[in-house]
Gaussian input, Z-matrix of N, CA and C with variables (Angstrom, degrees):
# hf/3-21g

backbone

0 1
 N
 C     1     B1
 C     2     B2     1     A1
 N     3     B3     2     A2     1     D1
 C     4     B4     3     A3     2     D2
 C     5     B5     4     A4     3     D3
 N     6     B6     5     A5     4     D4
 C     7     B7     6     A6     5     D5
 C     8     B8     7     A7     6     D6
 N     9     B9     8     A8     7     D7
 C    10    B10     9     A9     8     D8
 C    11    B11    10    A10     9     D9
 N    12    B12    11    A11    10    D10
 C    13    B13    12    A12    11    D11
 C    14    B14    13    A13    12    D12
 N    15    B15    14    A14    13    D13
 C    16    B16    15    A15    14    D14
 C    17    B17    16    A16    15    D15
 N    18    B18    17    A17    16    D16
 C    19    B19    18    A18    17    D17
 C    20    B20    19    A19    18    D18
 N    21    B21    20    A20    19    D19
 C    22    B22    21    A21    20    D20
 C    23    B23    22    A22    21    D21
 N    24    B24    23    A23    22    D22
 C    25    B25    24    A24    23    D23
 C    26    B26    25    A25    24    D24
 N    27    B27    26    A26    25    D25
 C    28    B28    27    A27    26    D26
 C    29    B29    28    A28    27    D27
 N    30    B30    29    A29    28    D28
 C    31    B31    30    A30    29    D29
 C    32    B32    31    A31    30    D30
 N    33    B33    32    A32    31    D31
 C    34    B34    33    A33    32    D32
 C    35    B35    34    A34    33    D33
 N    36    B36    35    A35    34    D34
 C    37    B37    36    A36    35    D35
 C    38    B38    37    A37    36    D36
 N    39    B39    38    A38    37    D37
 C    40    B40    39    A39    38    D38
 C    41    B41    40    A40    39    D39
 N    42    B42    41    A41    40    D40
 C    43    B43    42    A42    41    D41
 C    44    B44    43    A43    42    D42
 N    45    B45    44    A44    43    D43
 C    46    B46    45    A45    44    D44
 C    47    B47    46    A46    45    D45
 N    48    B48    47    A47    46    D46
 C    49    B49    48    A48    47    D47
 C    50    B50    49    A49    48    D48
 N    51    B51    50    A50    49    D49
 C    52    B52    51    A51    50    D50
 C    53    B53    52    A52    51    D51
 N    54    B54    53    A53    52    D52
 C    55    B55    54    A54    53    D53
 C    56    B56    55    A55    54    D54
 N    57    B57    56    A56    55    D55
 C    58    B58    57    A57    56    D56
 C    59    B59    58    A58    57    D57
 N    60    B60    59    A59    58    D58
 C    61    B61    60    A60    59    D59
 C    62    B62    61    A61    60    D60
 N    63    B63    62    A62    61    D61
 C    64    B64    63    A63    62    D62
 C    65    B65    64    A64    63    D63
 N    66    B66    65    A65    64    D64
 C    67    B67    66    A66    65    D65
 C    68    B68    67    A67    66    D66
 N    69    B69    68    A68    67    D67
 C    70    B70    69    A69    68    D68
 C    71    B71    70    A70    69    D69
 N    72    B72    71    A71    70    D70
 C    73    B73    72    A72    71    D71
 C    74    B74    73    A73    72    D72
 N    75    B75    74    A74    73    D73
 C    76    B76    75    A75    74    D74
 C    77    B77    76    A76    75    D75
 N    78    B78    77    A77    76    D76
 C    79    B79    78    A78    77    D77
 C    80    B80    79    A79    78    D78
 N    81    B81    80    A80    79    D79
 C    82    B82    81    A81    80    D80
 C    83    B83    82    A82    81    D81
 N    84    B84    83    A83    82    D82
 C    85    B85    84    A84    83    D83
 C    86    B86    85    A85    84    D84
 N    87    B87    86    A86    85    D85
 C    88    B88    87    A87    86    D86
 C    89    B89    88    A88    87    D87
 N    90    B90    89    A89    88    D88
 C    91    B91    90    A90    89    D89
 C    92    B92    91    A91    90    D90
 N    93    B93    92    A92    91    D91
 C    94    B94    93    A93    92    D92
 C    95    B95    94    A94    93    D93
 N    96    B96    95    A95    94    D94
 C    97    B97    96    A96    95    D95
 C    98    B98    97    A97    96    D96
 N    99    B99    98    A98    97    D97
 C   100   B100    99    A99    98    D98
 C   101   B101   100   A100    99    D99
 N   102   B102   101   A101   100   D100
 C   103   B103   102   A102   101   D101
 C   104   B104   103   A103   102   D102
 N   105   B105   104   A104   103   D103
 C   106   B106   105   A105   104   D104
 C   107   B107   106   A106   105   D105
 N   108   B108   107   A107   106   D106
 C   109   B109   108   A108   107   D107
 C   110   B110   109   A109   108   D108
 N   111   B111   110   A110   109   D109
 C   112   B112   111   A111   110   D110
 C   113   B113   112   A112   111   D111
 N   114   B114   113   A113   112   D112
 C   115   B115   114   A114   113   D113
 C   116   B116   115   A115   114   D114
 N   117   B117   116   A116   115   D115
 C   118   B118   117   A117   116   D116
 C   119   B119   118   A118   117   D117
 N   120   B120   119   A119   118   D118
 C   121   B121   120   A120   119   D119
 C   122   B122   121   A121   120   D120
 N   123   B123   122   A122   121   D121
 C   124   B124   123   A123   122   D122
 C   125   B125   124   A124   123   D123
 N   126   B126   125   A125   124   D124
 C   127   B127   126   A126   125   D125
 C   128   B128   127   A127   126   D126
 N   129   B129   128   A128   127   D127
 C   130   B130   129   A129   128   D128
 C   131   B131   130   A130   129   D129
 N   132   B132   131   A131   130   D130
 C   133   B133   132   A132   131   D131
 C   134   B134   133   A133   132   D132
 N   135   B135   134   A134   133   D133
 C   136   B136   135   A135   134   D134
 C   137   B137   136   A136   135   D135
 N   138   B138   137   A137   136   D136
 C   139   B139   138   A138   137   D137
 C   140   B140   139   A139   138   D138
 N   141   B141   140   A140   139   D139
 C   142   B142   141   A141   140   D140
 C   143   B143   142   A142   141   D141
 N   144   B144   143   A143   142   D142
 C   145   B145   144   A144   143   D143
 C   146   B146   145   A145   144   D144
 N   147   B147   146   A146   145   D145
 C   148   B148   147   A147   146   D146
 C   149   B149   148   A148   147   D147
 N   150   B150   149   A149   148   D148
 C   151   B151   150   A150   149   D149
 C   152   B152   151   A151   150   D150
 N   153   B153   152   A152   151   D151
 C   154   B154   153   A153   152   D152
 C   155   B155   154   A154   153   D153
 N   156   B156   155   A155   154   D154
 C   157   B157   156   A156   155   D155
 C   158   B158   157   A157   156   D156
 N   159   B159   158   A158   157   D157
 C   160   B160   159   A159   158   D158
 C   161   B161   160   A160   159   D159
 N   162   B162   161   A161   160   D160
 C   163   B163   162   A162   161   D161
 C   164   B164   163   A163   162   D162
 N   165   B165   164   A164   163   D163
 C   166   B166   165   A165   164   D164
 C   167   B167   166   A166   165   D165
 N   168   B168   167   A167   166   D166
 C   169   B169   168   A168   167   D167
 C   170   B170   169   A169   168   D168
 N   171   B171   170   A170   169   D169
 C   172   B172   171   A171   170   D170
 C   173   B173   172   A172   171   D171
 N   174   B174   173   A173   172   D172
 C   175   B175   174   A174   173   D173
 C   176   B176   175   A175   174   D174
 N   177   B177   176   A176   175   D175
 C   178   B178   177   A177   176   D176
 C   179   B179   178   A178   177   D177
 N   180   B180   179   A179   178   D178
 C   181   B181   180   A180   179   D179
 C   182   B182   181   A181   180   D180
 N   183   B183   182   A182   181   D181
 C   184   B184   183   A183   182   D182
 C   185   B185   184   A184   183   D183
 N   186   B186   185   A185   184   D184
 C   187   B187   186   A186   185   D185
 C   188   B188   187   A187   186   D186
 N   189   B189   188   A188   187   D187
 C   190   B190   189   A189   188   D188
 C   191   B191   190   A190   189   D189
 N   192   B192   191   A191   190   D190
 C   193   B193   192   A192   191   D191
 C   194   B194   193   A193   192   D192
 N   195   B195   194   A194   193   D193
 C   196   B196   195   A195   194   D194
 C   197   B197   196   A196   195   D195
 N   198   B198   197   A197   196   D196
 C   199   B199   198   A198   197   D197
 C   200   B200   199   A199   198   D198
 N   201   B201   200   A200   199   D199
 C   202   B202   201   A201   200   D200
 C   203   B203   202   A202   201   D201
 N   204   B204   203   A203   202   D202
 C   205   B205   204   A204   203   D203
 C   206   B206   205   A205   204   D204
 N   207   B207   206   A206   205   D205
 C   208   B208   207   A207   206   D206
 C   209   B209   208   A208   207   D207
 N   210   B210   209   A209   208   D208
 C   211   B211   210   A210   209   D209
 C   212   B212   211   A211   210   D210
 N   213   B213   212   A212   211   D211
 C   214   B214   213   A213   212   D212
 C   215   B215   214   A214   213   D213
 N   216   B216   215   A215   214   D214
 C   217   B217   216   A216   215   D215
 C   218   B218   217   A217   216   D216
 N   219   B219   218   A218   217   D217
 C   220   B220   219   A219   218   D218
 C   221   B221   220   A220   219   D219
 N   222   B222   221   A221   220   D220
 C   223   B223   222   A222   221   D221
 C   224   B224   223   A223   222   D222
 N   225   B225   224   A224   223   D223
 C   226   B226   225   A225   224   D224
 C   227   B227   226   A226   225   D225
 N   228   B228   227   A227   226   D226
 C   229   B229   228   A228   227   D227
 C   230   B230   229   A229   228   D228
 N   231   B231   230   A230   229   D229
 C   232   B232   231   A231   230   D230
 C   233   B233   232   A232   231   D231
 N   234   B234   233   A233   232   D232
 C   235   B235   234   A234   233   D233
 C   236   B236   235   A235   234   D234
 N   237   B237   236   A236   235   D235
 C   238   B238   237   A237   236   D236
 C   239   B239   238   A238   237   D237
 N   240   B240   239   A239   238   D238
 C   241   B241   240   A240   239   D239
 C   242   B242   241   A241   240   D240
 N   243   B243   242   A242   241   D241
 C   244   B244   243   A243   242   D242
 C   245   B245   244   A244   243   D243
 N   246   B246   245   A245   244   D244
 C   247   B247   246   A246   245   D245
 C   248   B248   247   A247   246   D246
 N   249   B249   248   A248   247   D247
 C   250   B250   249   A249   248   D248
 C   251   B251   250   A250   249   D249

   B1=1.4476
   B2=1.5290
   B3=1.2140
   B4=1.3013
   B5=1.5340
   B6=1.2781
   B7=1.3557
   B8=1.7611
   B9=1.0137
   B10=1.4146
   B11=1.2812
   B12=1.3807
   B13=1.5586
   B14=1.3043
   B15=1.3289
   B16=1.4796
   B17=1.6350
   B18=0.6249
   B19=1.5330
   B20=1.8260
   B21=1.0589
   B22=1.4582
   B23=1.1742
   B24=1.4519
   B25=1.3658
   B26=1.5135
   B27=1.3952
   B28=1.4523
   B29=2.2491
   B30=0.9597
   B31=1.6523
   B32=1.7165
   B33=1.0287
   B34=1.6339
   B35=1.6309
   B36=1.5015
   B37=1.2314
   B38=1.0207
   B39=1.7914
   B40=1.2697
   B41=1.5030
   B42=1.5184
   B43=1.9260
   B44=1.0693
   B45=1.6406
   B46=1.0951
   B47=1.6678
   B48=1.2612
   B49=1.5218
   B50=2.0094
   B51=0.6645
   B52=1.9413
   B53=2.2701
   B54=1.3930
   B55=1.5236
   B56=1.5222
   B57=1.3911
   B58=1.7218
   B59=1.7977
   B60=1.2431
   B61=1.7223
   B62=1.2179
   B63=1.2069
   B64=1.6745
   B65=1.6190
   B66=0.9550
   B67=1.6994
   B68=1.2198
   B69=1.5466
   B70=1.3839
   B71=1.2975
   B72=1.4984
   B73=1.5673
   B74=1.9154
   B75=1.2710
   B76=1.2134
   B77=1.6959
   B78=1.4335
   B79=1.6744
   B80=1.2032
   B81=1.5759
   B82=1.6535
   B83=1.5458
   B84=1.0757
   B85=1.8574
   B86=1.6438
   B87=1.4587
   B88=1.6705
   B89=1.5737
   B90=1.1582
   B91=1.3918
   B92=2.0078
   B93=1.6016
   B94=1.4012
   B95=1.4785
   B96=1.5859
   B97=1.5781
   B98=1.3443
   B99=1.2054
   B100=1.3230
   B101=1.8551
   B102=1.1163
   B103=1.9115
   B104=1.8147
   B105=1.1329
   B106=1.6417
   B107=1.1559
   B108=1.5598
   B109=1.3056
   B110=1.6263
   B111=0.7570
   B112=1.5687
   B113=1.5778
   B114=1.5261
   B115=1.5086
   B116=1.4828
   B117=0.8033
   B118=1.8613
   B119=1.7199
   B120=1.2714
   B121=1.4026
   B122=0.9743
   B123=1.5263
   B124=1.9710
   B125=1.6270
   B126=0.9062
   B127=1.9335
   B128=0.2420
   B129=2.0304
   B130=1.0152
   B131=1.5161
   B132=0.9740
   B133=1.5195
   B134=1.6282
   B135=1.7383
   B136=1.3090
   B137=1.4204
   B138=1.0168
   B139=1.6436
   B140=1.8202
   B141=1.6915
   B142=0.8458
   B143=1.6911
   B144=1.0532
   B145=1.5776
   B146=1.9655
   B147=1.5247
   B148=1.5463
   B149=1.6551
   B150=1.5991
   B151=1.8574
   B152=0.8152
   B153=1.5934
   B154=1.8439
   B155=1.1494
   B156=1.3977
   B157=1.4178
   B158=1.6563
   B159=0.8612
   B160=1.8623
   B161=1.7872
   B162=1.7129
   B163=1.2599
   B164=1.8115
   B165=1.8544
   B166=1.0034
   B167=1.6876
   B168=1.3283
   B169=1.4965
   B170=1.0597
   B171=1.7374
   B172=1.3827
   B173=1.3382
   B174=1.1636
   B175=1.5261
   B176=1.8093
   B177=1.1495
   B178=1.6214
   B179=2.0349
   B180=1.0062
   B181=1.6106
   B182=1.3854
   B183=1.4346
   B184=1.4236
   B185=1.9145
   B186=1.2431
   B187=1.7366
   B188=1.5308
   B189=1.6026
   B190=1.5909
   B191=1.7294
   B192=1.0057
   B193=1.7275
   B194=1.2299
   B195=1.3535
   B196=1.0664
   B197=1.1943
   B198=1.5472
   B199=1.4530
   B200=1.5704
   B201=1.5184
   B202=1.5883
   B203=1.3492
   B204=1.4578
   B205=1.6983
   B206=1.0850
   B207=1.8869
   B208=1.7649
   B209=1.6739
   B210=1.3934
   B211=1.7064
   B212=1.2377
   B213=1.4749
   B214=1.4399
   B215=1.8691
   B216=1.2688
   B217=1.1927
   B218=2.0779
   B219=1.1715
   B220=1.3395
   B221=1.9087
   B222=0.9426
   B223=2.2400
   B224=1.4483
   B225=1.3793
   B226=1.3077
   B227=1.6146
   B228=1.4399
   B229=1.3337
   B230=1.3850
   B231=1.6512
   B232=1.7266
   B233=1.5859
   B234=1.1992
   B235=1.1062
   B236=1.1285
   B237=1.3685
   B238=1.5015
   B239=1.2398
   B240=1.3017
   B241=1.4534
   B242=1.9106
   B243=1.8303
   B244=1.5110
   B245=1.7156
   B246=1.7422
   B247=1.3803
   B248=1.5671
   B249=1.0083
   B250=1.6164
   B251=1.4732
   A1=109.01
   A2=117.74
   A3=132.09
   A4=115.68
   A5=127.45
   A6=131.60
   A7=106.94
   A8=121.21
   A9=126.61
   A10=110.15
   A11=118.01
   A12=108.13
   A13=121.03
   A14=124.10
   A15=118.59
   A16=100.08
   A17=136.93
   A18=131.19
   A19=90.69
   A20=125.80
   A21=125.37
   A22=107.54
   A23=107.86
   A24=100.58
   A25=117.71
   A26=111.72
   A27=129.43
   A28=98.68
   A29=110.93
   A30=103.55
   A31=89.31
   A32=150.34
   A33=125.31
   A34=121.87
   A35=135.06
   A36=112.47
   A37=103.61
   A38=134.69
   A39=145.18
   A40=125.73
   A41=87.26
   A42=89.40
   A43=98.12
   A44=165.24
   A45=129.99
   A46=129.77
   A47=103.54
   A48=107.25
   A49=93.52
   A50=103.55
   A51=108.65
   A52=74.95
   A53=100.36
   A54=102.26
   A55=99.32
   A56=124.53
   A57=130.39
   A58=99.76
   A59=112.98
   A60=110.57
   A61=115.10
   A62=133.23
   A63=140.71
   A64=93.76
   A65=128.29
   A66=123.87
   A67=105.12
   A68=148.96
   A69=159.45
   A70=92.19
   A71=118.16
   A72=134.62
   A73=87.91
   A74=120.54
   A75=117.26
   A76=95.01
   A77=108.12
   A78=134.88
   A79=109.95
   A80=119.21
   A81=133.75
   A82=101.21
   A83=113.48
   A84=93.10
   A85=100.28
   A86=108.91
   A87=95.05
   A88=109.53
   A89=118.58
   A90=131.26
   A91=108.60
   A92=94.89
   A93=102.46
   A94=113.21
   A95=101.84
   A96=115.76
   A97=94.59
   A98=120.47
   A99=144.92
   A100=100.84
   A101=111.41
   A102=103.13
   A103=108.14
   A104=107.40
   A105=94.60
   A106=123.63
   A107=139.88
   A108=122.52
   A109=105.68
   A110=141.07
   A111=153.86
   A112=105.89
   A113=110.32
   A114=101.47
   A115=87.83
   A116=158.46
   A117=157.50
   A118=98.30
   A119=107.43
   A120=109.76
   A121=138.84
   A122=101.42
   A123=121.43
   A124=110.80
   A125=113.61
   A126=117.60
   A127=121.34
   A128=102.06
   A129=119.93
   A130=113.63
   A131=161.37
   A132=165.97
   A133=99.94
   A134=122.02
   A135=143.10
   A136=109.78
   A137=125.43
   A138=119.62
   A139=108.34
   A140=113.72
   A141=106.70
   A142=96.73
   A143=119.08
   A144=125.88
   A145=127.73
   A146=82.34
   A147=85.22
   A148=115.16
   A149=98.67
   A150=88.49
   A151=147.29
   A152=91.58
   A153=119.21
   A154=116.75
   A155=139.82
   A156=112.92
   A157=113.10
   A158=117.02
   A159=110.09
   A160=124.88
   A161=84.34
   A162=89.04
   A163=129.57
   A164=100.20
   A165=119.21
   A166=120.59
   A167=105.52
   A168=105.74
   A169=96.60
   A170=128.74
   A171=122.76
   A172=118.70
   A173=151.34
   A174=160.26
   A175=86.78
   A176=136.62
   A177=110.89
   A178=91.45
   A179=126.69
   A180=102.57
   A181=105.89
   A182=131.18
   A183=134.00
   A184=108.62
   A185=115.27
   A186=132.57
   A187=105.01
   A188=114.08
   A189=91.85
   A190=85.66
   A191=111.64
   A192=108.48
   A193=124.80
   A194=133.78
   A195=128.34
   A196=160.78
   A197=84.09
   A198=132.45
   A199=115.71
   A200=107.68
   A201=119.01
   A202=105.76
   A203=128.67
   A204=114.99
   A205=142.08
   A206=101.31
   A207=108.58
   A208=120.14
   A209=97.83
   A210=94.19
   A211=112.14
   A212=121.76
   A213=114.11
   A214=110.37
   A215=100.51
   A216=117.15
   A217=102.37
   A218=108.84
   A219=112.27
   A220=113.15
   A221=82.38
   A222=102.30
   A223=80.18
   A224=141.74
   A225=125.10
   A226=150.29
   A227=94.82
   A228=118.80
   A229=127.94
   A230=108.88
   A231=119.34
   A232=101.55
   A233=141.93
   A234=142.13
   A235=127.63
   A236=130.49
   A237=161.31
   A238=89.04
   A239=151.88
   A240=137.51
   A241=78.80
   A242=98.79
   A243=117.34
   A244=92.26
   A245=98.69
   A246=118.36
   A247=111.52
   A248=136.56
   A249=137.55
   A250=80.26
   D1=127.24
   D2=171.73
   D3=-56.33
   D4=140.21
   D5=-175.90
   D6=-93.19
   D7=-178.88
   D8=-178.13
   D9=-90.61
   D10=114.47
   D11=169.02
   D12=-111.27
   D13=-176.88
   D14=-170.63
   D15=-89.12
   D16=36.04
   D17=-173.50
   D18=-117.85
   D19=-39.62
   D20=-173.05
   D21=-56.30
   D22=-43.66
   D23=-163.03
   D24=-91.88
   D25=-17.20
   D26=162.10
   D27=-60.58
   D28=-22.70
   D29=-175.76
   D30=-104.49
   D31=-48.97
   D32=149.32
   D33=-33.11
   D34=-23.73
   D35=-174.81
   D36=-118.42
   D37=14.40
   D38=138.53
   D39=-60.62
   D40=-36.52
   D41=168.14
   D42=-114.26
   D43=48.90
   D44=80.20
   D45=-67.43
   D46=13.39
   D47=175.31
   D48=-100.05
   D49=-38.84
   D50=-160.36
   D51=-60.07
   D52=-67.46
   D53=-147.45
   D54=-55.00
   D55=-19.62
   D56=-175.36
   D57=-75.50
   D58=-62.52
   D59=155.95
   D60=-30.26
   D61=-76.51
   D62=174.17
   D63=-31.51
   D64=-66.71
   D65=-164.58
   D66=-62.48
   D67=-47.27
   D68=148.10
   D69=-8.52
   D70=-79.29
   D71=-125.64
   D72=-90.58
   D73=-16.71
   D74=-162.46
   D75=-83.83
   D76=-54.82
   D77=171.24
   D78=-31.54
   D79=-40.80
   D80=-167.18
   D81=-99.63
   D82=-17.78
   D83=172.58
   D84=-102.63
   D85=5.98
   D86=163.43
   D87=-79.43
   D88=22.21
   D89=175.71
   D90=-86.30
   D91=-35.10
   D92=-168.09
   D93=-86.38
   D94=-25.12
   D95=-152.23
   D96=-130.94
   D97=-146.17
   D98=-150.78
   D99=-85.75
   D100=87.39
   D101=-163.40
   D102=-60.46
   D103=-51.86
   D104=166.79
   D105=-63.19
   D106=-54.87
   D107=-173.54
   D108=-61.02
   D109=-48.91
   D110=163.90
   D111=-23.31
   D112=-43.60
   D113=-165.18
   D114=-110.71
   D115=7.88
   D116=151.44
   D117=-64.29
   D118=-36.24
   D119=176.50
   D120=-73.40
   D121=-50.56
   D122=146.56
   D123=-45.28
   D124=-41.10
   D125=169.18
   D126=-5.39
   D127=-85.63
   D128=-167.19
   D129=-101.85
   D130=-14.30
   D131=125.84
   D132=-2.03
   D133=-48.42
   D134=168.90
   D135=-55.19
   D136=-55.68
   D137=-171.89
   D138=-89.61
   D139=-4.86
   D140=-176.77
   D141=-85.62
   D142=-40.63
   D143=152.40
   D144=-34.14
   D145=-43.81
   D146=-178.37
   D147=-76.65
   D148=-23.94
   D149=165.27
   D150=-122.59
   D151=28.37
   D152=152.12
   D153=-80.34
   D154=8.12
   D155=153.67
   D156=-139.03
   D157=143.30
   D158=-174.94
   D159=-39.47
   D160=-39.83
   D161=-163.11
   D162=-109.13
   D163=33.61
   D164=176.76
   D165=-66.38
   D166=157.43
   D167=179.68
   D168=-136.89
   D169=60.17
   D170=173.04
   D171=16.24
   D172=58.85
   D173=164.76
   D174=-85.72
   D175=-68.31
   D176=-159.74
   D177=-72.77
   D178=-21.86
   D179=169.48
   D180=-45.58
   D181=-78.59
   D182=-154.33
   D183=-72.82
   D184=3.68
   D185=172.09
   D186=-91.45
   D187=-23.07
   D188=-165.36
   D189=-114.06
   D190=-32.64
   D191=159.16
   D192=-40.46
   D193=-64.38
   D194=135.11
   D195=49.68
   D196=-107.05
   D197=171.41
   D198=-85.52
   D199=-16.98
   D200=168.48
   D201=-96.05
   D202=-42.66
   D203=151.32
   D204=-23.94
   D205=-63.31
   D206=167.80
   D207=-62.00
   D208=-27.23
   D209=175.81
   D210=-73.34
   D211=-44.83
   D212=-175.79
   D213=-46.92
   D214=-46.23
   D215=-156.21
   D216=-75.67
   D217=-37.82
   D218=178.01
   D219=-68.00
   D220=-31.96
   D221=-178.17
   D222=-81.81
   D223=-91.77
   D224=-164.30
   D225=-55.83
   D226=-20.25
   D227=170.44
   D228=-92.35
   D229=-54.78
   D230=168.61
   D231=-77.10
   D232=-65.60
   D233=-159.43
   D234=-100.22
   D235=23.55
   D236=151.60
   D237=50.50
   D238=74.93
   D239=-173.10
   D240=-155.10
   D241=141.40
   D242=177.36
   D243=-56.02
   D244=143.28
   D245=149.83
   D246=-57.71
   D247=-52.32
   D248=-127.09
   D249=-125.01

């Protein structure tokens, strides 16, 4: 049986880094599309990130929040087009 090396866990905080990107990038095309359903999605993609690793401090929670604020607000304000 193989022992634990540090390389495993360096390939756990690569994919909780890839899936925390994914939540960003999901948050930012609620810019193009639908800004709330878009960022309900980033959410959760985000917290599914946040409790994959012990030692998270939700920082991409309050980034894709955010970032789903300014979109709502940029689609509704500059570009007069319904949120929902």
């Amino acid at each position: 049986m193989r022992e634990y090396t540090p390389e495993q866990e360096s390939f756990r905080e690569d994919a909780v880094a890839v899936i925390n990107a994914g939540a960003v990038v999901i948050a930012v095309a609620g810019t193009w599309t639908r800004p709330i359903y878009m960022g309900i999605i980033a959410l959760l993609v985000a917290v599914i990130g946040y409790f994959m690793t012990p030692r998270s401090r939700g920082g991409h929670i309050v980034a894709v929040c955010l970032i789903t604020v300014f979109a709502i607000l940029e689609t509704w304000l500059w570009q007069g087009k319904h949120i929902v």
